[in-house]
N, C-alpha and C positions, 0 to 999 in steps of 0.2 A: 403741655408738651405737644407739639406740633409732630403731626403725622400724615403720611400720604403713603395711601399705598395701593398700589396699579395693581389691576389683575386682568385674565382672559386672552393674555399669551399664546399661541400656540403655533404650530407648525401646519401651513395650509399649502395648496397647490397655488400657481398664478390662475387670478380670475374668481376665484373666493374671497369671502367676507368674515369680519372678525368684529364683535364690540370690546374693545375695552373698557373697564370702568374704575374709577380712582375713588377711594373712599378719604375722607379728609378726617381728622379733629385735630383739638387743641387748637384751635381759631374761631373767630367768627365767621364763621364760610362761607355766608350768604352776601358777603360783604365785596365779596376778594374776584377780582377779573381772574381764574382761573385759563393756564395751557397743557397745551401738549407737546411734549419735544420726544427727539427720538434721535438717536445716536449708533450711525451704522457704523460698522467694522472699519477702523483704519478712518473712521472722519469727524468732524466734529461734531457738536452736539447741535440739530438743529429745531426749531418752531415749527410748528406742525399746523397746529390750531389754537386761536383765544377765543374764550368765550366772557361774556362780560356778567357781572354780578348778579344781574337780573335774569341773563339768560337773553336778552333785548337782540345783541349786536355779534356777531361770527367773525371771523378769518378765518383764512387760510393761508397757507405757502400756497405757488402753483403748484407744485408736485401734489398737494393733495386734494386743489378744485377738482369739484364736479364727480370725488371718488369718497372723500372723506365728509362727516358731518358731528362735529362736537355738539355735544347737549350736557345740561345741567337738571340734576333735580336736589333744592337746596331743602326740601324737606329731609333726602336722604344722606344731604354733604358728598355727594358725587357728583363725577360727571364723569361722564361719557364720551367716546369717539367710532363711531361706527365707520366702521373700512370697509369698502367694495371693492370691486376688481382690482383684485389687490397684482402690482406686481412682485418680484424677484427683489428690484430695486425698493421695496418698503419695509426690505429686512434691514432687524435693527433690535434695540429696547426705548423702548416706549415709558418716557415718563411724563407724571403730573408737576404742575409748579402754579403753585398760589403768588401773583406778584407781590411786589416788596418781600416777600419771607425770602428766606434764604436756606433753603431746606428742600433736599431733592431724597427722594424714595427709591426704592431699591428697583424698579422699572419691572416692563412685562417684556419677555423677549415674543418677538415676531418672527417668523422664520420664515418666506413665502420661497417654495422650491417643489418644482418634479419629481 
């Protein structure tokens, strides 16, 4: 049974940092080009970051170059997204997604506000 499940949510000022981290089973994890998406108020769902099976290869969207960094530890079935200067605009829930699976987790809310 396939599982994902986001955590390290919280409520931060603009210009603070935040790691998320997504714990996986019910797959072979080490396998799976894992993302990150995130879904702000009133917009669609969008891609944030992939990171590739090995860990090898990154992306990003632009909104998240040069703030955002996905990492993986497949001993642990996680990965990670470390946010920096975070703005306003990065409010949202944040979730994991193993490609090919079709299976989304209940997300982390992010809240970035004054």
């Amino acid at each position: 049974q396939v599982q994902l499940v986001e955590s390290g949510g919280v409520s931060v000022q603009p210009g603070g940092s935040l790691r998320l981290s997504c714990r996986a089973s019910g797959f072979t994890f080490y396998r799976y080009t894992m993302s990150w998406y995130r879904r702000a108020p009133g917009k669609e769902r969008e891609l944030v970051a992939t990171i590739t099976n090995a860990g090898i290869r990154t992306t990003y969207a632009d909104s998240a170059k040069g703030r955002f960094t996905i990492s993986r530890d497949n001993a642990k079935n996680t990965i990670y997204l470390q946010m920096n200067s975070l703005k306003p605009e990065d409010t949202a829930v944040y979730y994991c997604n193993a490609h090919g699976i079709d299976y989304w987790g209940q997300g982390t809310q992010v809240t970035v506000s004054s």
